[in-house]
C-alpha positions as CSV (number, residue, x, y, z in Angstrom):
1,X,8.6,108.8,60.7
2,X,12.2,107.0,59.5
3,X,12.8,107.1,56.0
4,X,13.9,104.3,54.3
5,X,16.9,103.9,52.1
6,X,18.1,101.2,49.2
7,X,21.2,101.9,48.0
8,X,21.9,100.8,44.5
9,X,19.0,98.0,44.6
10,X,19.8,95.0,42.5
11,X,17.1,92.5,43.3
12,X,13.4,93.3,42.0
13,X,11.4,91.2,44.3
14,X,13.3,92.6,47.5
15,X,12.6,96.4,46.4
16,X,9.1,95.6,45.8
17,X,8.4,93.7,49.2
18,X,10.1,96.8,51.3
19,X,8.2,98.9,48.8
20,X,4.8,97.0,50.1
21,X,6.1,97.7,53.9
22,X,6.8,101.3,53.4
23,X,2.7,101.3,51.9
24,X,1.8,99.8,54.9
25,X,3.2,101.8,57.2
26,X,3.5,105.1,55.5
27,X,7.6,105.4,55.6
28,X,9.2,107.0,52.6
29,X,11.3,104.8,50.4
30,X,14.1,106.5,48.6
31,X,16.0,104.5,45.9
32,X,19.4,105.5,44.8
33,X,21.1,104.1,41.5
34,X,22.2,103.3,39.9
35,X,19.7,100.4,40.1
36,X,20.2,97.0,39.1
37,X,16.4,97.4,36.9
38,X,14.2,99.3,35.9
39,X,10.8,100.7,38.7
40,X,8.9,99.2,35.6
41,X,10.1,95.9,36.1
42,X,7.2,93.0,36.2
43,X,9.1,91.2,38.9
44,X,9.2,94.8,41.0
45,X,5.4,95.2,40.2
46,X,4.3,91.8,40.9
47,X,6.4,92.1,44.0
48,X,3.6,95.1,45.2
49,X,1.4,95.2,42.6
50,X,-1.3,96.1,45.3
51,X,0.7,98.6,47.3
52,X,2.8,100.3,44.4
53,X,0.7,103.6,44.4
54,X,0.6,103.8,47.5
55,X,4.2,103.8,47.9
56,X,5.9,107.1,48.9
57,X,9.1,106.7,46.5
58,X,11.7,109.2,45.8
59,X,14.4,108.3,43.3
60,X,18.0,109.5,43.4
61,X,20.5,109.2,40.3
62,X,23.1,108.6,42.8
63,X,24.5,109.1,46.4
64,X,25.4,113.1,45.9
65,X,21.9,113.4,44.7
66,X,20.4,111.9,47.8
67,X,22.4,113.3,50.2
68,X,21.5,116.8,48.8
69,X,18.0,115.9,49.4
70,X,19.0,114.2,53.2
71,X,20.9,117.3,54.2
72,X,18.6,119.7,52.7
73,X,15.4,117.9,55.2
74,X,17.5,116.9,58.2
75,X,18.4,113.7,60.3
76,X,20.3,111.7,61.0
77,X,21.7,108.9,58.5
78,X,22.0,105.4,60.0
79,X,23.5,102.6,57.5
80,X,22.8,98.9,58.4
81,X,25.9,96.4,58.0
82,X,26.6,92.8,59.3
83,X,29.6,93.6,60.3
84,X,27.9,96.6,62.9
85,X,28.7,96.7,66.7
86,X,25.3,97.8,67.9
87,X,22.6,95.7,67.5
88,X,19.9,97.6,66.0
89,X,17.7,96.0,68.4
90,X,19.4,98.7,71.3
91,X,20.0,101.5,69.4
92,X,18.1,104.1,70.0
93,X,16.1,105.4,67.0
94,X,14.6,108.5,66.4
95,X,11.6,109.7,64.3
96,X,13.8,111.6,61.4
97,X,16.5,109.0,61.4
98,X,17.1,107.6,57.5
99,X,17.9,104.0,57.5
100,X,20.1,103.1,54.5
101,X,20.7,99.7,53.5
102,X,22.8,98.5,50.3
103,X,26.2,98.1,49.0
């Protein structure tokens, strides 16, 4: 299974609605900050009220923190831009790929 990365999260719905997907589909959603609130933000909660405990979250203080973690479990690290050459709808994905998105 991917994991999902957020890197430096700013907006608390957003986080909470990828938070509710990674519930649903059992992927791993790893924040790294510094983040632009708090995990206890209501607009975060309301966001995935439902799903929240069900989320598999791991939180990084920053990018040397996670990539201790990345390196230490393996994969591959895939970041998403707009400004990409591949469409990610031909790449070729595999099951221990982590998908970072952010600034």
């Amino acid at each position: 299974m991917p994991q999902l990365v957020l890197i430096h999260p700013q907006i608390p719905p957003n986080t909470g609605n990828i938070a509710r997907t990674c519930a649903a589909t059992g992927t791993e959603l790893h924040l790294v900050g510094p983040l632009g609130f708090e995990i206890s933000d209501r607009y975060l909660k309301r966001a995935g009220l439902d799903y929240w405990p069900y989320v598999n979250l791991h939180c990084h203080e920053d990018l040397a923190a996670f990539f201790a973690c990345q390196q230490q479990r393996g994969g591959r690290t895939i970041g998403f831009t707009t400004g990409g050459r591949c469409s990610y709808a031909k790449f070729q994905f595999q099951s221990g790929d982590w998908l970072m998105f952010g600034s």
